[in-house]
N, C-alpha and C positions, 0 to 999 in steps of 0.2 A: 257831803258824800257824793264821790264818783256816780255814773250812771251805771257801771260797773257793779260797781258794788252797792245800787240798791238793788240792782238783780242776784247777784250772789245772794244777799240776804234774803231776799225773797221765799230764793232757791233753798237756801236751809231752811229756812222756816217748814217751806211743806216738806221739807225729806222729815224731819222731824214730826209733826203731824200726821203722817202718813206711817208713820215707824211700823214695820209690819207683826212686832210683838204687841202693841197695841189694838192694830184693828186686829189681830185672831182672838187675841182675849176678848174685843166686846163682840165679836161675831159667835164664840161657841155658847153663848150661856143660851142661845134660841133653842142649842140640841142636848138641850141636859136632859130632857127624857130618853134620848138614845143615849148617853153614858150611863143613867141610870139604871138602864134594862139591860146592859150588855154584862155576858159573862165577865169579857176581858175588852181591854180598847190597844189597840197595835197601831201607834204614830209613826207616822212617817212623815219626814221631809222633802223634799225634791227641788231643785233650783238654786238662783243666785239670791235667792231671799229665805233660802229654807232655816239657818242659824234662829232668825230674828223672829221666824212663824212656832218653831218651833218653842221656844221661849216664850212665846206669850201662852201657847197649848198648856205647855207644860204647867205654869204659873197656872190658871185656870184648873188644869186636872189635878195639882196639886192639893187644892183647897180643899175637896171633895171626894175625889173617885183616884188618888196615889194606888189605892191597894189593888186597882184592876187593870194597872200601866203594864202591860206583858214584855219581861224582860228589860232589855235595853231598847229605849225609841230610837229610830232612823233615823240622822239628815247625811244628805249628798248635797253638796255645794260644791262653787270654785274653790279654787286657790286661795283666792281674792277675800272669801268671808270670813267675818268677824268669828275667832275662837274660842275670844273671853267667856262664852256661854257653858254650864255643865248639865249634866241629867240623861245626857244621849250616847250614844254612838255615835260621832262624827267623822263621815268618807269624804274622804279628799276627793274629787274626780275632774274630770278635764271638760275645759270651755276655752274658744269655739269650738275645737275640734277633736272628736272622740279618740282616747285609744285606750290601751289596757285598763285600764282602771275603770274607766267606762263601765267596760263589762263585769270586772269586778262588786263594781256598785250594783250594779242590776242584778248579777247573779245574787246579792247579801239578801236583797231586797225581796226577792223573790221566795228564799230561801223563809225568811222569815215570816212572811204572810202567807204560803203553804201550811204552819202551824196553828193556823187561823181555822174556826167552824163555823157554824150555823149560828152560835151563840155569841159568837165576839163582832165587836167593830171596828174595823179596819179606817183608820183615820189617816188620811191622803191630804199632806199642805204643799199646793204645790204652787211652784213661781217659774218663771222665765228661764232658760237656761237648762232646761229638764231635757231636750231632743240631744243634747252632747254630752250632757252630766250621766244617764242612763243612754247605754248602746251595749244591744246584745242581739247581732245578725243571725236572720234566718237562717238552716241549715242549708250547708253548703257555700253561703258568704264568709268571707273572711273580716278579718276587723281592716286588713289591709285596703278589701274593694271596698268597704264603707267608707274609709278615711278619704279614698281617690274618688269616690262619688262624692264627698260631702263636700270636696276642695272643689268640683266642679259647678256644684248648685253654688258655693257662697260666692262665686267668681263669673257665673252666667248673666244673673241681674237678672236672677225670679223671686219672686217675693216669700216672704216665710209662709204662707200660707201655698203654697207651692212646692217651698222645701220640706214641709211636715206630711205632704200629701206623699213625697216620695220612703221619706224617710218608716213613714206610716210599715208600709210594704213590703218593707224587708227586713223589719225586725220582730221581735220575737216578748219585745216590751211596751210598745209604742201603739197608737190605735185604739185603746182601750183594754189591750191583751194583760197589762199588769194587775187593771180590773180583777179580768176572767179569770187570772192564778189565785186572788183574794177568795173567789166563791167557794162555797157559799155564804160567808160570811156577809153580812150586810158591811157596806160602805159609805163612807162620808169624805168628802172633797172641798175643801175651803181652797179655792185657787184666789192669786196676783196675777192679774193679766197684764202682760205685754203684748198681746195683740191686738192691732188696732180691730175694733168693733166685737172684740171680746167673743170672739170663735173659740167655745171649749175644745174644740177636737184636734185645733191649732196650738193651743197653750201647749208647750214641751210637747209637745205631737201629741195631746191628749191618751195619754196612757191610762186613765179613769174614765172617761167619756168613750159613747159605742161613734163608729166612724160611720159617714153618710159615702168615704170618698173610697174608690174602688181599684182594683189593681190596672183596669182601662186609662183611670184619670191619671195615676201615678205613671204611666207608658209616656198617655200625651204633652205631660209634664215634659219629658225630657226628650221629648221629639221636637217640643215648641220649641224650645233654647238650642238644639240642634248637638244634643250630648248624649242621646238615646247610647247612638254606634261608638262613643268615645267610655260609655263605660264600661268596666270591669265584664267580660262575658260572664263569670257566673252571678252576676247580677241582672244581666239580659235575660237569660237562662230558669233564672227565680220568675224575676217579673213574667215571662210567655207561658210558665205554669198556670202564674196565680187564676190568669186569663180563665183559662179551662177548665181551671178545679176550683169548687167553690170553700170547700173545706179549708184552702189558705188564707180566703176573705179577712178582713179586720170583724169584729165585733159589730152588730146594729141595734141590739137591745139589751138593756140592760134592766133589772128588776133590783128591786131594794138598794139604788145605789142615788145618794145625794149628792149634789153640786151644786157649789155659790159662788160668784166670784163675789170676792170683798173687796178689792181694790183695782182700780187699771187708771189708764192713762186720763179717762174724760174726769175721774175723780180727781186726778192730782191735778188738771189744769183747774177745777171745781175749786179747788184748795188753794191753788196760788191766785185767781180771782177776788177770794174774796179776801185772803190775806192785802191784795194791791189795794182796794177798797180801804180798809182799814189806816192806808196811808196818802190816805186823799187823792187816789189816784183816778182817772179815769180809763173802767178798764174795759174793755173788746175780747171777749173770748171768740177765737175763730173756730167756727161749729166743723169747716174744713177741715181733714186732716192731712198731712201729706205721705204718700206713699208711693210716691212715685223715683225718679232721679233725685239725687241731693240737687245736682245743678238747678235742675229743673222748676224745681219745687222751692227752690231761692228764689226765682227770681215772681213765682205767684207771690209769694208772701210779702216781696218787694212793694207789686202792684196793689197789694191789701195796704201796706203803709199808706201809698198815694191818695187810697180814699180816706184818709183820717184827715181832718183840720183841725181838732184840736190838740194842744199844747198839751201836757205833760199828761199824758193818755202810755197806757200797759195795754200791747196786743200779745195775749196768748192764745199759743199752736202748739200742737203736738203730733206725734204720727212714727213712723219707722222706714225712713228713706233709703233707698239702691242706690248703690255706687256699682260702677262701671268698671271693670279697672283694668284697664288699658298700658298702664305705666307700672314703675316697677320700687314706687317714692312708699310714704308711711302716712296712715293716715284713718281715720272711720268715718261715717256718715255725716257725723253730726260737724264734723273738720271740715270737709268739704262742701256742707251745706254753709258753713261758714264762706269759707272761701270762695266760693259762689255768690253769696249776697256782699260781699264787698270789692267783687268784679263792678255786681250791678251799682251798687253803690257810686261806686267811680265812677262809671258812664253815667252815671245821670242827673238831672240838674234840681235836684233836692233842696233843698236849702233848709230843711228841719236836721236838726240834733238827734241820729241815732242808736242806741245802742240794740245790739242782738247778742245772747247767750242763746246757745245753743249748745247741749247737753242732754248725754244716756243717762234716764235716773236711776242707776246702778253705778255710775261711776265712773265707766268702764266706754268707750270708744274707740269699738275696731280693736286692732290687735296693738294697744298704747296705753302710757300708765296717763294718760287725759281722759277728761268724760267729756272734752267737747272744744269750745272758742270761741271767744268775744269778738266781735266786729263793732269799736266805737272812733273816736275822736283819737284815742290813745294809739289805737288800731293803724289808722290814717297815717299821722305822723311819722309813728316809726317807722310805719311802710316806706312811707314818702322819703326818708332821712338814710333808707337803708340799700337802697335801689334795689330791689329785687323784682323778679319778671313774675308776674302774677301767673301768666299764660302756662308757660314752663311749668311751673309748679303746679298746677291744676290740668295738666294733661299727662304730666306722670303721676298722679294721685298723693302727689306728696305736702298735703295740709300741715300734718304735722310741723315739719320742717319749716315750710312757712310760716305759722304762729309760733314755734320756738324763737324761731330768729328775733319776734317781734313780741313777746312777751304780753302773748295772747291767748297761750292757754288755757283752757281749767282744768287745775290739778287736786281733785276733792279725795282720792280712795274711793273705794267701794261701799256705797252708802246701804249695804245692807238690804235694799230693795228693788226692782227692777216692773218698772211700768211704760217700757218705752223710751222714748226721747220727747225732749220737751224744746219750745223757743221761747223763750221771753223778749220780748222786744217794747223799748222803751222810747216813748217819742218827748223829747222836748218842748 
């Protein structure tokens, strides 16, 4: 077996262990005294993982507590998710980038947990993918200035916990505000994080969780990156309110409302650790995560190879890397972190057998039907066999194009869950 392909395997193995109908079924049985007590329970989903949360919920309330399932449950996903699933309502809505439908979802959403009292529990599963899946602008925003602010942030090179501080601010779902429509019903939150270090009020811009972040920090958000003056005026116009009236605020406390996360990114390297273990491997989990530049943050993880001397040794990393993007090529983070480490690669006088996957575990990288790109031996070759300019291709951001040519990409689908990106890297 390829080095290749004991990484791919690897890689299935924990997407399957990880299956997120699985971990909500053995996470809800700890709250069967709040199903038991409640009048009614109102599911909902949210995310690129909400099909599969949903489905394990549902299996669970099934057993037990069917007769107090109110109405039809909620999921908003992508495009992308798995629809083999039944028992719900299922919203189609839009990822990366919000627009009608968006608001359509939020407004359903909303609509439905308004029907909600004192006596029901409001059940929130939420995953990754939630800050564009639900979008519903404050008054006076249009969905138009959201969309031209949102192409701004993902194209600045601020990090998601920057882009949710803004996004937080100007809507009308996001912050913890989808919470506040739910009250006074009690609430319960089983989230999938994709944030690195598992910031509730960052997952989907935390729409369940109260916000710490203020309409100041969402200002100097986008003063940092120098987009303040470039956005939409009645989005300037919102934000210089928020400033002076406190009544626009996000949320900061919350009473009777639960959160867990059950899964994120340190768990699935957790799980591909000890899966490599299993196959005699020896394995290095890097307690590092990267969140910086793809380029950048290639060539640390290069320099963490360097200190390895043993032979057939698994370093996994994980994290949510920036791209820059300067050029006008195809491509997502986890492409360019690729192509990035097999720059360094090149330049340097290695002499061990590497393989790197690098992969979104959702499937899904950038705006591409790839979740990512292998840099091995296979990699080399072709490269080498097919003369193309690394340079070029890496300064107009066009990864993609590069690993097609060279039959290097991973092409998995939408695995249904979403924790981030992950590297496996395999030393000979």
């Amino acid at each position: 077996m390829s080095l290749r392909d004991i990484a791919h395997s690897l890689f299935e193995e924990a997407i399957t262990l990880q299956r997120p109908s699985n971990i909500v079924l053995k996470s809800s049985d700890k709250y069967k005294p709040h199903f038991a007590n409640a009048d009614r329970i109102f599911p909902i989903a949210i995310g690129k993982a909400a099909v599969m949360m949903m489905d394990g919920f549902l299996e669970y309330l099934n057993a037990e507590y069917k007769s107090k399932i109110y109405k039809e449950p909620l999921v908003v996903s992508n495009p992308q998710a798995n629809t083999s699933v039944y028992g719900f309502k299922h919203i189609i809505s839009s990822h990366p980038t919000p627009d009608n439908k968006s608001v359509i979802a939020s407004q359903e959403i909303l609509n439905y947990v308004s029907e909600s009292n004192e006596n029901d529990l409001v059940v929130f599963l939420i995953s990754g993918g939630g800050s564009s899946l639900l979008s519903l602008p404050a008054d006076g925003i249009s969905l138009e200035d959201k969309i031209k602010l949102t192409n701004l942030l993902l194209a600045s090179g601020c990090n998601i916990n920057e882009i949710n501080t803004v996004r937080k601010h100007i809507s009308k779902i996001k912050g913890g505000r989808l919470n506040s429509a739910a009250l006074p019903s009690k609430t319960l939150s089983l989230i999938i994080s994709d944030v690195i270090n598992d910031d509730l009020s960052s997952i989907a811009s935390g729409p369940t969780v109260s916000d710490a972040t203020t309409f100041k920090d969402a200002i100097n958000v986008l003063k940092k990156y120098n987009i303040f003056d470039k956005s939409p005026i009645p989005i300037q116009n919102y934000l210089k309110k928020g400033l002076s009236n406190s009544s626009f605020e996000t949320p900061k406390v919350f009473k009777n409302n639960i959160t867990e996360i059950i899964s994120s990114n340190n768990v699935f390297k957790d799980t591909l650790a000890s899966l490599a273990k299993t196959k005699n491997f020896n394995v290095i989990k890097l307690e590092q995560t990267f969140e910086g530049f793809a380029i950048e943050d290639a060539e640390k993880l290069f320099s963490e190879i360097n200190k390895i001397n043993d032979a057939n040794t698994i370093l996994i990393s994980g994290g949510e890397t920036l791209v820059n993007l300067t050029g006008s090529g195809k491509g997502g983070r986890n492409q360019e972190f690729a192509l990035s480490f097999l720059r360094k690669y090149l330049n340097s006088k290695i002499d061990k057998e590497l393989c790197l996957y690098s992969v979104g575990t959702d499937g899904i990288d950038g705006p591409t039907d790839a979740a990512g790109a292998i840099v091995d031996t296979e990699t080399i070759n072709s490269y080498k066999s097919n003369d193309l300019d690394l340079e070029a291709y890496l300064q107009n951001n066009d990864s993609y194009t590069f690993f097609d040519k060279i039959n290097s990409l991973v092409k998995i689908g939408a695995t249904g869950t979403n924790v981030a990106d992950i590297q496996i890297t395999i030393i000979k």
